[in-house]
C-alpha positions, 0 to 999 in steps of 0.5 A: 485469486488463485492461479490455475492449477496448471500454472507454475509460476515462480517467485522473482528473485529481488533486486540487486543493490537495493536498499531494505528497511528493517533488515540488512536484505534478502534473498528469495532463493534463500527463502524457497524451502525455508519459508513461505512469503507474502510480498505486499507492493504498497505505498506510504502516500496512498491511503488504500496501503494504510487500509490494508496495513492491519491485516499484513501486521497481524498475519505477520504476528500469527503466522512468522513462527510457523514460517511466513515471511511478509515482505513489503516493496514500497514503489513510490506513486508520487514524487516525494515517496522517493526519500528513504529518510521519509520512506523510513519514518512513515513505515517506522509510524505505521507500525512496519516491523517486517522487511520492507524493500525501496523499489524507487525505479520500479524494477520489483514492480516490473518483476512481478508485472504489479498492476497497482497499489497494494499488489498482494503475491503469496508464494509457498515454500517451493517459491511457486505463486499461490494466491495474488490479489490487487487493491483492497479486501478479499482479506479472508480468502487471502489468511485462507491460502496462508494458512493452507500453504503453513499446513503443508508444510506442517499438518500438525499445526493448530492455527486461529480462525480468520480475522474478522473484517476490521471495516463494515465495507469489508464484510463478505458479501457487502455491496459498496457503492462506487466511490469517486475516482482519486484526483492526481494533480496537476492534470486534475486540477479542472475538478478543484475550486482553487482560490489564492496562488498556486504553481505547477509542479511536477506531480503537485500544486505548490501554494506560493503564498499562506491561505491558498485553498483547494476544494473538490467540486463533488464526490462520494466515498466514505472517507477522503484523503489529500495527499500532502507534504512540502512546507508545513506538513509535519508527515507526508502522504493521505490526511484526512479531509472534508475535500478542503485543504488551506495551505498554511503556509508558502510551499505547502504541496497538494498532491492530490485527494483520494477517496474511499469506499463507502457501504 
């Protein structure tokens, strides 16, 4: 949505000491008057951030040479998403080309006073907020201020129409039905069918034993994700799924399932 026109609302600078990914770092007030940005708050382990990553690679493709910087500050949602190596590979996977900043304590997020993943936060040249958007879609309203805030600081620009929506549930106009709401573990443990041995951890299960399975009792939604990692998991974070999981082996972690929507 757009900010009351009244509103003057100023992008945060970023954290100090951080570290960046794909970059040495950056500075917003080195930004302002070069530049506009597009900050996306996301999360390799949630799959509504690998959903929306198609359209943040290609405006970064479209519209980096006619001055938009897209930066990425990855706030992990769970507890595995604290590791830089992981963090590193799994942006290098999904095809991440542009500045990302580690945010592991959060402190962008509560710059911004983000309200969930993915937060979107388009700034113009002058650093002042233009457009900001939670969760999935709204993807052409978004390339629309994009592409405003480019052509006042070139009117002679000749820019391509917006990307047509890559998912039928991303249509404008399109009804969705409600999707079940994601389970977190362990807390949510009551709405699985659990079978062999299991253990508590912080903010996951953990087989203790090869064959231990999992199954959501019911849900509706387009798709589902278990959010993995631990022993035997190649790739930590959403792979897809039927709502069943079996652990291949002794401390493989379920960390919870997510669901999408569906037309």
């Amino acid at each position: 949505m757009r900010p009351p026109p009244e509103a003057d609302i100023r992008a945060p600078e970023f954290p100090p000491q951080k570290e960046w990914l794909n970059v040495a770092f950056l500075r917003m007030a080195k930004l302002v008057r070069h530049e506009a940005t597009l900050i996306e708050f996301f999360d390799v382990g949630r799959i509504n951030s690998h959903r929306t990553l198609p359209y943040l690679r290609e405006w970064h493709a479209r519209y980096a040479e006619h001055g938009l910087r897209v930066v990425g500050i990855h706030c992990p949602g769970y507890s595995f998403g604290v590791d830089r190596d992981l963090v590193a590979a799994a942006t290098e996977r999904m095809g991440i080309t542009y500045p990302v900043l580690l945010d592991p304590g959060f402190e962008a997020w509560r710059e911004y006073d983000n309200k969930g993943w993915p937060g979107r936060y388009l700034f113009d040249v002058e650093g002042k907020l233009r457009w900001v958007h939670y969760g999935e879609g709204a993807y052409r309203d978004c390339e629309a201020a994009i592409q405003e805030v480019l052509l006042e600081m070139e009117g002679a620009l000749e820019l391509p129409d917006p990307m047509d929506p890559i998912r039928p549930e991303e249509a404008e106009g399109m009804l969705l039905e409600p999707q079940t709401a994601d389970i977190a573990l362990p807390g949510g443990a009551d709405r699985l069918e659990l079978a062999g041995a299991w253990s508590e951890g912080e903010d996951y299960l953990e087989a203790t034993e090869p064959g231990a399975r999992a199954r959501v009792r019911s849900f509706s939604a387009g798709e589902a994700y278990a959010v993995l990692a631990g022993e035997g998991v190649e790739e930590p974070g959403p792979m897809p799924t039927d709502g069943t999981v079996e652990a291949p082996v002794a401390g493989f972690r379920l960390y919870g399932f997510q669901f999408t929507p569906k037309a």
